[in-house]
C-alpha positions in Angstrom: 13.3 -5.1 -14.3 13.1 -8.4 -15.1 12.5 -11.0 -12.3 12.5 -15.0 -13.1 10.5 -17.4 -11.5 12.3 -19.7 -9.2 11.0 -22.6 -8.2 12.7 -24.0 -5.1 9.9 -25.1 -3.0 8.4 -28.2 -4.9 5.6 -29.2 -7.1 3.1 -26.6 -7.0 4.6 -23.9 -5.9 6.9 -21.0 -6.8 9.1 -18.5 -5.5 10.3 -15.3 -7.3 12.4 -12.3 -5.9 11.5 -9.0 -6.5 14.2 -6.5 -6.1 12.6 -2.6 -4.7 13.1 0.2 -2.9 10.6 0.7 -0.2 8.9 2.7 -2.3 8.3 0.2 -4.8 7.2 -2.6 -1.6 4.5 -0.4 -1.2 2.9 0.2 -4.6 3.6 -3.5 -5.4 1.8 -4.4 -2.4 -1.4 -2.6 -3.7 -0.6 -3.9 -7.4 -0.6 -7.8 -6.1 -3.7 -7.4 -3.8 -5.7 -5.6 -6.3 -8.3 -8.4 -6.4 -9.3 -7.6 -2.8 -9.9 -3.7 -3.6 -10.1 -3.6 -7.3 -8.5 0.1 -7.4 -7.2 1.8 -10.3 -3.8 3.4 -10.9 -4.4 6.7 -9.9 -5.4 5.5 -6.6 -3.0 2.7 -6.3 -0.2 5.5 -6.2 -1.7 7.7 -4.0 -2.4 5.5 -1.7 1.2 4.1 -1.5 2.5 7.3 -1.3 0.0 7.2 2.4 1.4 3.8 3.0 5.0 4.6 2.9 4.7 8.0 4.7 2.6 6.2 7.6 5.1 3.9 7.7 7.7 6.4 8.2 5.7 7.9 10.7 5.1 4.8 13.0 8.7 4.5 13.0 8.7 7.8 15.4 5.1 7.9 16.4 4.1 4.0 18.3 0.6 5.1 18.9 -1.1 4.1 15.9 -4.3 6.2 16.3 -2.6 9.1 16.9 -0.5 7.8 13.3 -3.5 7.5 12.0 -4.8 11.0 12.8 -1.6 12.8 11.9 -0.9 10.7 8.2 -4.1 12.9 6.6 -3.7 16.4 8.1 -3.5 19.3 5.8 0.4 19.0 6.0 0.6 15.6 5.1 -1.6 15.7 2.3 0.1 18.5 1.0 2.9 16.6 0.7 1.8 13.6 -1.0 -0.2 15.8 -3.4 3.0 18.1 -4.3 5.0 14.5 -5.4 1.8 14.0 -7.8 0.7 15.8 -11.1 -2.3 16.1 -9.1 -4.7 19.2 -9.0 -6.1 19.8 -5.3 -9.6 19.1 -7.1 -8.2 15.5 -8.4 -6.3 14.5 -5.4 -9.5 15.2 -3.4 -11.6 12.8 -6.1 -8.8 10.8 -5.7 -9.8 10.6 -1.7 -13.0 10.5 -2.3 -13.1 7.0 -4.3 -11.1 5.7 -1.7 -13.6 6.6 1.1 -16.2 4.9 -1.2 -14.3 1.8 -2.3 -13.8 1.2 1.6 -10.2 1.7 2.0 -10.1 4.4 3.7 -13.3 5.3 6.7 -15.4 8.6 6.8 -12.5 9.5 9.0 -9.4 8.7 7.1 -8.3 6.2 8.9 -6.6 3.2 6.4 -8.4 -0.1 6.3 -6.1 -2.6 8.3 -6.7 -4.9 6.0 -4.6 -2.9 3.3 -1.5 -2.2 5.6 0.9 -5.0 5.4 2.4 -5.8 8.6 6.0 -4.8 8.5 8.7 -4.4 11.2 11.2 -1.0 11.4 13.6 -2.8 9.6 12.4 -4.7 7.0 14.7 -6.3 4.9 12.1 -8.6 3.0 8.2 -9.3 3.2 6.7 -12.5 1.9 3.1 -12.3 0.2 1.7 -16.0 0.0 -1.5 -16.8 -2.0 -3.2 -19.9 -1.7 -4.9 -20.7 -5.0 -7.7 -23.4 -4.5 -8.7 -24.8 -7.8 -11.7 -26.6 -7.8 -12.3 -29.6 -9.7 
């Protein structure tokens, strides 16, 4: 896809659409804020395979610890694994780097700070960065 920069906000600033399935939102969202976790591909798609089904899931489950605890069991994980080319020995490294790169805790629980905060019925999601340039 091609997307074209739109600038209808003023000097400075820029705005450009980007068309996706939800899907896509969520391995896009990892791909723009890879500064802040520096992971690599292999990682950034497993972990928006987690994203989106956690999503799903907090659409029917509103606790979000018990969300939280249900998005890694053996079931789950299973799942995510059989839409990879993933081994069970490489998913697990897979897991593994994120535990170590901080994303996800000792306990599998997903770093707030990597979840964007969408409603049920997202129709679009806005990701702002502030770029202070110093002189």
């Amino acid at each position: 896809r091609k997307f074209k920069i739109i600038n209808k906000m003023g000097k400075n600033q820029s705005v450009t659409p980007i068309p996706c399935s939800l899907e896509e939102f969520f391995h896009y969202w990892l791909v723009f804020t890879k500064p802040f976790h520096k992971l690599g591909t292999r990682e950034i798609e497993i972990l928006s395979m987690f994203l989106l089904k956690r999503f799903e899931l907090s659409k029917i489950i509103k606790e979000d610890s018990l969300v939280d605890k249900y998005l890694f069991s053996s079931d789950v994980r299973e799942e995510i694994r059989s839409k990879t080319e993933f081994n069970k020995n490489h998913f697990h490294l897979i897991l593994t780097n994120l535990r170590k790169s901080g994303i996800l805790s000792s306990d599998n629980i997903i770093n707030k700070r990597f979840i964007p905060d969408i409603s049920e019925d997202i129709t679009s999601f806005n990701l702002l960065y502030q770029f202070t340039i110093e002189k």
